[in-house]
C-alpha positions in Angstrom: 100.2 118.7 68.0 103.6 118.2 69.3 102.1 118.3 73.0 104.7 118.3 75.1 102.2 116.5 76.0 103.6 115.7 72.8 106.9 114.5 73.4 110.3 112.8 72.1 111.4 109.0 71.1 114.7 109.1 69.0 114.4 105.7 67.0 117.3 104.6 65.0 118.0 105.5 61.1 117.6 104.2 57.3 117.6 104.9 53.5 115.2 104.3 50.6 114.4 106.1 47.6 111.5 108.1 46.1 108.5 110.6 45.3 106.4 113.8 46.0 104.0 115.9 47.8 100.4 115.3 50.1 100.2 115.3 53.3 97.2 116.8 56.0 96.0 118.5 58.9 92.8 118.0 57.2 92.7 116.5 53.5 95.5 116.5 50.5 96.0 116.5 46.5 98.7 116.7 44.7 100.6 114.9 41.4 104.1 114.8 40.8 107.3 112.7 40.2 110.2 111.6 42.0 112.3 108.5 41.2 110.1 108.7 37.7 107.3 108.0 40.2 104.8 110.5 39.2 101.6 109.2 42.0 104.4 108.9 45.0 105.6 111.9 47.6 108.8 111.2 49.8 108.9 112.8 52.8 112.5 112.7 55.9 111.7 113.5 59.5 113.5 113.1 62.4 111.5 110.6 64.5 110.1 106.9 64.1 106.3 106.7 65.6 106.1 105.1 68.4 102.7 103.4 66.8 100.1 104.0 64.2 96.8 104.1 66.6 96.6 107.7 68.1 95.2 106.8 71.5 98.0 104.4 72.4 100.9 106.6 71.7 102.2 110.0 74.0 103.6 112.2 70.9 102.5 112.5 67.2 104.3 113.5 64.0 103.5 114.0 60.5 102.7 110.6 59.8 99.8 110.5 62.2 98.4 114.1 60.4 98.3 111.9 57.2 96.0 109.2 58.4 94.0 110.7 60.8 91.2 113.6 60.4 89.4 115.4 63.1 86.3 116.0 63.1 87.0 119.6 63.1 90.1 121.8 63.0 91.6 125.6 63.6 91.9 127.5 60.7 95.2 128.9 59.2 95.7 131.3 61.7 93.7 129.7 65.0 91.0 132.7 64.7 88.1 129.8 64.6 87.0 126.6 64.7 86.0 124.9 60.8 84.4 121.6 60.0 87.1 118.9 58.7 85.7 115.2 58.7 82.5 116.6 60.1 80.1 117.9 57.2 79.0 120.8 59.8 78.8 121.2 63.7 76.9 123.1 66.2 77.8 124.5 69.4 74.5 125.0 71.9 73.8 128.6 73.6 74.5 127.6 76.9 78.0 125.4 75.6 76.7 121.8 76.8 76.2 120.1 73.9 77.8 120.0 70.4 76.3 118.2 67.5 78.3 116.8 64.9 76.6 115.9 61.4 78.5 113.2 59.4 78.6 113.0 55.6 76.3 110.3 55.0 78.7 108.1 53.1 81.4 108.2 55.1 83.5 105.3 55.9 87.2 104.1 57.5 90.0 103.8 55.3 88.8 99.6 54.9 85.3 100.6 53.7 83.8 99.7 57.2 80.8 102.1 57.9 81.9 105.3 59.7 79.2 106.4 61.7 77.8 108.1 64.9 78.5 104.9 66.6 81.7 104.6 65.3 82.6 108.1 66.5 81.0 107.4 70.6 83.1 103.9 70.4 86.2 106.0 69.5 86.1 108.5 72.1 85.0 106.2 75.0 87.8 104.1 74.1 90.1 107.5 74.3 88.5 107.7 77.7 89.6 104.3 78.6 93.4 104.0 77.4 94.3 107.5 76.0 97.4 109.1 78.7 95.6 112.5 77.1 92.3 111.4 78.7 92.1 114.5 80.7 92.1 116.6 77.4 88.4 115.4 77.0 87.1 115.0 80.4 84.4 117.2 80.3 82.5 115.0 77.9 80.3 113.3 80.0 78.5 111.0 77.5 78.8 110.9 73.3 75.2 110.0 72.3 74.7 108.8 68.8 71.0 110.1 67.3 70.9 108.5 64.3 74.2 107.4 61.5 75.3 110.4 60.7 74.7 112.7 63.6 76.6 112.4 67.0 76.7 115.0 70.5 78.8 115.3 72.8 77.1 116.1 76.2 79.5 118.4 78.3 79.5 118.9 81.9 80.3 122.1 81.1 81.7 125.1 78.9 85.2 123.8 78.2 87.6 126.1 76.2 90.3 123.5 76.9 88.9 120.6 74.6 88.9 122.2 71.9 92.0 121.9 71.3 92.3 118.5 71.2 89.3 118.1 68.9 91.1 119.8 66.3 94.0 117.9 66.8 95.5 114.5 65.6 94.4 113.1 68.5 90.6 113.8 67.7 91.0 111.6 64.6 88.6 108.3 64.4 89.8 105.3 65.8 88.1 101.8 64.5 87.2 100.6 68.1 85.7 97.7 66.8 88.3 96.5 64.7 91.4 97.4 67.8 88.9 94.8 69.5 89.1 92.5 67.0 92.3 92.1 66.4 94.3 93.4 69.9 95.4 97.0 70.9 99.4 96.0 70.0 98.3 94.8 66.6 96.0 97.8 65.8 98.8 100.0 67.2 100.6 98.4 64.1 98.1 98.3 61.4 95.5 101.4 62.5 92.0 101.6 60.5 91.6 105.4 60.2 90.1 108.1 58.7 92.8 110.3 57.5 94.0 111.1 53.8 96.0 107.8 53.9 96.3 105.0 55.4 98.8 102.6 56.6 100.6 99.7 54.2 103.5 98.8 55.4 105.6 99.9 58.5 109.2 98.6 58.1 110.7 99.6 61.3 113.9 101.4 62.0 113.2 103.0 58.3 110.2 104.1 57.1 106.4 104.0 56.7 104.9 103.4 53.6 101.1 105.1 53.4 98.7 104.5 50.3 95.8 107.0 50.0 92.5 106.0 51.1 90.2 105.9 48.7 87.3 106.6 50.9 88.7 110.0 51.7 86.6 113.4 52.1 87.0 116.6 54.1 84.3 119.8 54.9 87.6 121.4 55.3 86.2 125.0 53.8 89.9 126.2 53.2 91.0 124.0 50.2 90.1 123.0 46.7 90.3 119.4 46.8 87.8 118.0 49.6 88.5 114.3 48.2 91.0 111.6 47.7 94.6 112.3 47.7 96.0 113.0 44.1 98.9 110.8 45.1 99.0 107.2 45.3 101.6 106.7 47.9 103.1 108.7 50.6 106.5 107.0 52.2 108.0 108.6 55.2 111.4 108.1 55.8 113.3 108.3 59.5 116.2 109.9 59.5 117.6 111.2 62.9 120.7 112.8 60.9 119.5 116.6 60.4 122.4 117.0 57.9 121.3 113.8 56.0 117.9 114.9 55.8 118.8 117.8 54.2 121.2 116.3 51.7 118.5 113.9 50.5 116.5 116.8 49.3 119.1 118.4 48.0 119.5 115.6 45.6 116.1 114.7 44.9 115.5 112.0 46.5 113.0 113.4 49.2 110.6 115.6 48.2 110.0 117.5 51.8 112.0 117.5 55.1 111.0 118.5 58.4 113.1 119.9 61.4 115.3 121.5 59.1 118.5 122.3 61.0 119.5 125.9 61.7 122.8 125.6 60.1 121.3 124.4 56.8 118.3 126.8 56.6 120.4 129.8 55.0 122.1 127.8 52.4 118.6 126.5 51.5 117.0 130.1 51.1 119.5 130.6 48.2 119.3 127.5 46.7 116.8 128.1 43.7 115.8 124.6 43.6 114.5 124.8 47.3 111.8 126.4 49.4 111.3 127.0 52.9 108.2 127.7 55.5 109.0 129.1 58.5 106.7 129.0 61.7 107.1 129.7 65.6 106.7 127.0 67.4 103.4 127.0 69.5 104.8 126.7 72.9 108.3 128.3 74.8 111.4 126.9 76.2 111.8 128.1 79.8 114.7 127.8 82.7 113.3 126.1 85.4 114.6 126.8 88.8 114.6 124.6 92.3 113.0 127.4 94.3 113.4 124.3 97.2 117.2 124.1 97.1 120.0 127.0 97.6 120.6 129.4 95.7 117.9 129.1 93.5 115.7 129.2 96.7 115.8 132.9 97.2 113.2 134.7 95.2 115.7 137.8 94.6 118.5 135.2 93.4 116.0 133.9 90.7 114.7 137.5 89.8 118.1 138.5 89.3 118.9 135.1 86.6 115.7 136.6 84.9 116.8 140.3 84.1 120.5 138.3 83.9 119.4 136.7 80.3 119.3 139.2 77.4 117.5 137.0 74.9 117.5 139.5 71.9 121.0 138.7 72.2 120.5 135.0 72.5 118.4 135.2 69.3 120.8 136.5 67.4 123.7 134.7 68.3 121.8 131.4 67.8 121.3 133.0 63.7 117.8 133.8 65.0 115.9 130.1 65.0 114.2 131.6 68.3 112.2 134.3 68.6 112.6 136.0 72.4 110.2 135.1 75.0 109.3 136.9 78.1 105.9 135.7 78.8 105.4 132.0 78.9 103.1 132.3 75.7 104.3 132.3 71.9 101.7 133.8 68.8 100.8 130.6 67.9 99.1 129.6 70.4 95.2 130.4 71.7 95.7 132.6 74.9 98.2 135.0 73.5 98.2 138.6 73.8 100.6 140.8 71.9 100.3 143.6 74.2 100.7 141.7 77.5 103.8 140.4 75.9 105.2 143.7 74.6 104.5 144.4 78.8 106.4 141.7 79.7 109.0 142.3 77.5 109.6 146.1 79.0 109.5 145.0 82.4 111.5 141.7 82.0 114.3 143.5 79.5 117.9 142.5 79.5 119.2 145.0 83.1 122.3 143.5 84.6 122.4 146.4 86.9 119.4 145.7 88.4 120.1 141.8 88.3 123.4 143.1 90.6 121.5 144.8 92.6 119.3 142.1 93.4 121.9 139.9 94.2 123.3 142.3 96.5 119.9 142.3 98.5 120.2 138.6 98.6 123.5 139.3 99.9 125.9 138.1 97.4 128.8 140.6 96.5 132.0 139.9 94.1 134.4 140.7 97.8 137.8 138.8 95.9 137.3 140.3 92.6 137.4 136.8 91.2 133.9 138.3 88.8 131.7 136.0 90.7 129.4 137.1 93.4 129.9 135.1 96.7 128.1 135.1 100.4 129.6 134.1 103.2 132.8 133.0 101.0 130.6 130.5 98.8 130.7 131.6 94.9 127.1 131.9 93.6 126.8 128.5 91.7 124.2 126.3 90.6 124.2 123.1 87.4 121.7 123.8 84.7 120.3 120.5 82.9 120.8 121.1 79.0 119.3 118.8 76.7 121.4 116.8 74.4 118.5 115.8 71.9 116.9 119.1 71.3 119.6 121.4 69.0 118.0 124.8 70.5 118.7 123.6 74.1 122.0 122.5 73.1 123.1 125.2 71.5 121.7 128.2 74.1 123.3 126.7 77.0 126.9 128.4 76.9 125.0 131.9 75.6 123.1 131.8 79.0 126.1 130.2 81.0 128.1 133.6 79.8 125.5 136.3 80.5 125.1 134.8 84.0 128.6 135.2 84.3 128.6 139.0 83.4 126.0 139.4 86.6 128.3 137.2 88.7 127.0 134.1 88.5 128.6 130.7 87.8 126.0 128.5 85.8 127.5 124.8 85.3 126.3 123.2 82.9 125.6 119.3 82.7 124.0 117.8 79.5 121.3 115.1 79.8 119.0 113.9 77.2 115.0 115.2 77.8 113.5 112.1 79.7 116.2 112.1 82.0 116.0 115.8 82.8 112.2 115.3 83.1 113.1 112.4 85.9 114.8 114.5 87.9 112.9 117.0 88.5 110.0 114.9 89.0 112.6 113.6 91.8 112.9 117.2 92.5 116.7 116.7 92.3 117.8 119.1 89.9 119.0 122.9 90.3 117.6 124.2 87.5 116.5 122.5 83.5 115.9 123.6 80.3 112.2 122.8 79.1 110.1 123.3 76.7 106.3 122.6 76.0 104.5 122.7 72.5 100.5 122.9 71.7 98.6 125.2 70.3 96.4 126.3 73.4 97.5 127.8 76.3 95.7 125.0 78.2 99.5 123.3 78.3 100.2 125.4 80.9 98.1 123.5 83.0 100.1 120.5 82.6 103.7 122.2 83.1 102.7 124.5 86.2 100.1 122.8 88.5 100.3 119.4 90.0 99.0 117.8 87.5 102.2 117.9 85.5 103.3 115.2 88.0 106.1 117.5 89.1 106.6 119.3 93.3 106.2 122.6 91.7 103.1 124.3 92.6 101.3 127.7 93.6 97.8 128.0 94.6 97.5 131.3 92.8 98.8 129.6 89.4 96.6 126.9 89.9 93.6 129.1 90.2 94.2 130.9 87.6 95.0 128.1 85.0 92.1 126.0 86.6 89.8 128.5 85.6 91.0 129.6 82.4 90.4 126.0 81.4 86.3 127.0 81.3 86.1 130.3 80.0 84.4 130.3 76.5 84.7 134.3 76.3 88.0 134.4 74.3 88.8 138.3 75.5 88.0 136.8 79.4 90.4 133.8 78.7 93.2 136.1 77.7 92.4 137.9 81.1 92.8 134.8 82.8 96.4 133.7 81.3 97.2 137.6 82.1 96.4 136.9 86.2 98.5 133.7 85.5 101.5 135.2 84.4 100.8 137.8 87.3 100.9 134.9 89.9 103.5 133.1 88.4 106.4 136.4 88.2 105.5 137.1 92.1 107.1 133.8 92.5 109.7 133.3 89.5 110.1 129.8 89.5 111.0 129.9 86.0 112.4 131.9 83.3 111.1 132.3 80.1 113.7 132.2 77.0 112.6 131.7 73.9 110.0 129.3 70.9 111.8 127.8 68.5 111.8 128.8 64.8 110.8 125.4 62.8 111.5 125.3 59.3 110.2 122.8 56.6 111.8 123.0 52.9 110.6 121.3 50.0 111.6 120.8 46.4 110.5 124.1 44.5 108.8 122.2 42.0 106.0 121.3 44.9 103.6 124.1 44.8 100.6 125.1 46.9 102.0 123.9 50.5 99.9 125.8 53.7 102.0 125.6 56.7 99.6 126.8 59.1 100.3 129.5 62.6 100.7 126.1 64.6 103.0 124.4 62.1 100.1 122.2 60.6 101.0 121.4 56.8 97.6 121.5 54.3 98.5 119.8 50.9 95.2 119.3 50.2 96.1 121.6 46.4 99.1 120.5 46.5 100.8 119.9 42.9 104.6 118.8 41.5 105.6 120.7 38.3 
C-alpha cells in the first residue's frame, strides 16, 4: 500500500546485473533466466526502503510485498476479503471477533515456529511502535486459543481495519527475535513470513532476497500455494526513470516499476516488452488556504474548481491520469461510479460560470490586462508543485494556463513533497499539490480531519468520515463517503484533479503476471520462457 500514509524517501542510485520473475501480494512461482541465471528475477524501482521490518518504516514498496504475507488479502478486483497466510478466517455475526486458523506447520522464514503467539506478539508490538497504529485501533486484545488459531477481539465493527490487514503492513513480524537482537538491527535483517526473505541489503544499490523455503499461501487465486520457483530475487534502486527503462530494454532487468510516461508508448510497440496498466488507488488534489486571501473566499475557490478542465489536462499530459472530480478513484473501497459520473456533470470544465463567480467575489478584468483584479490588486496566489512526483511536475503549467483563461494568475513555486507537506502543516502555503494513495477510502480520514496533523478541518467532514470508519454495510459506507463529498464541496477547500496512471513493463518472455485493481503484483504462476 503506498499509503500516503505511504509516502516518499528518494535514496541515491546503483548498477548490478541479472535474472527473472516472482514477486507477491500473497505467494509467487516462477523459472526463468537472465544473465544465464535461470532460478534469479531482476527487478528496477525507483526508491531504496527505508528498512526491512514493516512496523518501523512509514512507506512500503515492492520489496516489502515479497517478504511479507498478510494473513488475509483483497481479491483481484477488492470485491472481497480471501485467506492469504491464514488457512481460513471467520468474521462473528455481530463483527467483534475474527478468528484466524493457522496452517499447522507454519513457520518464519528462519524455521522458528509461527504461531498464534507469534501472530498476538506481532500485532501488540505494531501497537507499540507502528506510526500506522491507529489503522488497528479497534483491536482491543489478540487472544491466542491454541498454536494455530488466534482472534482478534474488536471494540467494534470496523470497516477501516481491514484494509490494513490485507496489506503489507499486516504481514508477521518476529517479535521475539526484534527483541533479541534490537529494533535497528531487525530493521536490517527482518525474520518474516513472505515469499522471500532478506540476504543481503547493500545500500545505495540493491537488496538481494532468497526465497524462503518455509513458504505457503491459502491464497485461493493462484496455482502455486508454495515456495517460490525462483531462487533469488534482487531488487535494484534506480531513481533514473529513463535508466530504469533502458536496463530492461537490454535485458538486464527483468521488470521495472514506475515506468515513466514518456517511455510507456515506445514500450507498447516494442515486441520484446509488455506492460500493465492500473489507476492508482488514491487522487491528487489542489489544496487551497481557505485562511489566507484570495483563496479565503469560498466563490474565489469555486470559481478555481470549474476553472480546471481536466479532460483536457489528461490529454495533454499523453493521458497517465485519469480525471478526477470526486476525491475517490475505482480502485479504491468507497467508490461509486455513479456519484462520480454526478460529480463529474456538476463539477465540468465552465469558465463562464467560474467568471461569473469571480465577479460575485468581486474581481473584474477593469485594465484589460486578462487578469481579474479588486480594488486594483490582480487575482494572484503561489501553488506548491512537487519536484519529486513527475505527474505534479508536469500538470502544473496546464493548470497555471486554464487559470489564466478565467483571469487568474497562478504562480507557481516548486518544492519537493516533504517540504510542501511542512508548510502547510505551518499553514503557510496558498495553495499545494497533493496526493494520497490506499486502497480504502478510510485515507480520507487522515488527509481531511485533524488527524492528518494539518489546520484544515470541518465538523461536517469529520462526521462523516468518522463514521464511515464503522459501517460494515458496504452499500451504507458508500452512502457515507457520498455525505462526505457533500460536506466537503459546501466548503471547497480543495480541488480534485486527477489519479495517476502507473505502469509496470516486463520482459515478454515473463508470463502469467496479475497486477491487481490496487496495483498489487501476484507472481505466484509466474514463468520465464
Amino acid at each position: 500500500m503506498q499509503k500516503n500514509k505511504k509516502k516518499l524517501a528518494v535514496l541515491l542510485a546503483a548498477l548490478v546485473l541479472a535474472l527473472t520473475s516472482a514477486l507477491t501480494g500473497c505467494g509467487g512461482s516462477g523459472s526463468g533466466e537472465t544473465g544465464g541465471d535461470s532460478k534469479t528475477l531482476v527487478i528496477a524501482i525507483q526508491d531504496e526502503i527505508e528498512g526491512t521490518d514493516i512496523q518501523q518504516i512509514g512507506w512500503e514498496n515492492i520489496v516489502h510485498q515479497l517478504i511479507y504475507t498478510p494473513l488475509i488479502m483483497f481479491n483481484r478486483d477488492l470485491s472481497k476479503i480471501e485467506p492469504c497466510f491464514a488457512e481460513s478466517y471467520e468474521v462473528s455475526d455481530d463483527g467483534l471477533t475474527v478468528t484466524f486458523h493457522l496452517f499447522k506447520d507454519s513457520k518464519f522464514s528462519n524455521g522458528d515456529p509461527l504461531t498464534a503467539e507469534s501472530i498476538k506478539k506481532s500485532v501488540e508490538r505494531m501497537k507499540e511502535i507502528s506510526e500506522y497504529a491507529g489503522d488497528i485501533e479497534a483491536i482491543k486484545e489478540v487472544e491466542a486459543v491454541d498454536d494455530t488459531t488466534v482472534v482478534y477481539h474488536l471494540s467494534e465493527p470496523a470497516a477501516y481495519m481491514w484494509a490494513s490487514l490485507t496489506s503489507t503492513y499486516g504481514g508477521v513480524v518476529h517479535a521475539d527475535k526484534a527483541a533479541e537482537i534490537g529494533n535497528d538491527e531487525y530493521n536490517r535483517v527482518a525474520v518474516t513470513n513472505g515469499l522471500f526473505m532478506v540476504s543481503d541489503w547493500q545500500a545505495g544499490s540493491q537488496i538481494v532476497l532468497e526465497k524462503n523455503p518455509n513458504y505457503k499461501t491459502a491464497n485461493p487465486d493462484v496455482k502455486n500455494t508454495g515456495v517460490a520457483g525462483f531462487d533469488k530475487i534482487i531488487v535494484r534502486f534506480i531513481p533514473d526513470e529513463f535508466t530504469r527503462v533502458s536496463e530492461l530494454e537490454s535485458g538486464n532487468v527483468d521488470i521495472v516499476f514506475n515506468v515513466p510516461a514518456g517511455s510507456r508508448e515506445d514500450l507498447k510497440k516494442n515486441e520484446a516488452i509488455t506492460t500493465y496498466e492500473y489507476e492508482e488507488p488514491g487522487v491528487s488534489y489542489m489544496m487551497m488556504n481557505s485562511d489566507k486571501a484570495p483563496l479565503n473566499d469560498l466563490k474565489v475557490r469555486q470559481a478555481i474548481n470549474l476553472g480546471i478542465d481536466r479532460e483536457t489536462l489528461a490529454s495533454t499530459m499523453n493521458n497517465v491520469v485519469s480525471p478526477s472530480y470526486g476525491f475517490l478513484s475505482p480502485a479504491q473501497a468507497g467508490y461509486s461510479a455513479e456519484k462520480e459520473a454526478s460529480y463529474a456533470k456538476e463539477f465540468k470544465y465552465n469558465p463562464e460560470k467560474a467568471k461569473a463567480l469571480l465577479k460575485e467575489a468581486g474581481y473584474e478584468d477593469k485594465d484589460g490586462d486578462g487578469f481579474v483584479e479588486k480594488g486594483g490588486k490582480k487575482l494572484t496566489f503561489e501553488f506548491c508543485s512537487a519536484t519529486d512526483r513527475a505527474t505534479a511536475k508536469s500538470s502544473a503549467p496546464v493548470l497555471q494556463e486554464q487559470l489564466k483563461s478565467i483571469g487568474i494568475d497562478m504562480q507557481i513555486k516548486e518544492y519537493e513533497t516533504a517540504y510542501i507537506k511542512q508548510l502547510i502543516r505551518e499553514n503557510n502555503y496558498q495553495s499545494a499539490c497533493r496526493n494520497y494513495e490506499w486502497n480504502d477510502a478510510d485515507i480520507l480520514y487522515y488527509v481531511f480531519t485533524e488527524a492528518s496533523g494539518y489546520p484544515w478541518h470541518d465538523a461536517a467532514v469529520t462526521k462523516a468520515l468518522k463514521e464511515a470508519r464503522y459501517i460494515t454495510d458496504t452499500d451504507k459506507r458508500v452512502k457515507k463517503y457520498e455525505e462526505f463529498h457533500d460536506a466537503i464541496f459546501a466548503k471547497t477547500p480543495a480541488a480534485a484533479l486527477f489519479a495517476d496512471i502507473h505502469c509496470i513493463a516486463t520482459r515478454s518472455n515473463v508470463k502469467g503476471l496479475v497486477v491487481t485493481n490496487d496495483g498489487k503484483c501476484w507472481f505466484n504462476d509466474v514463468t520465464k520462457e
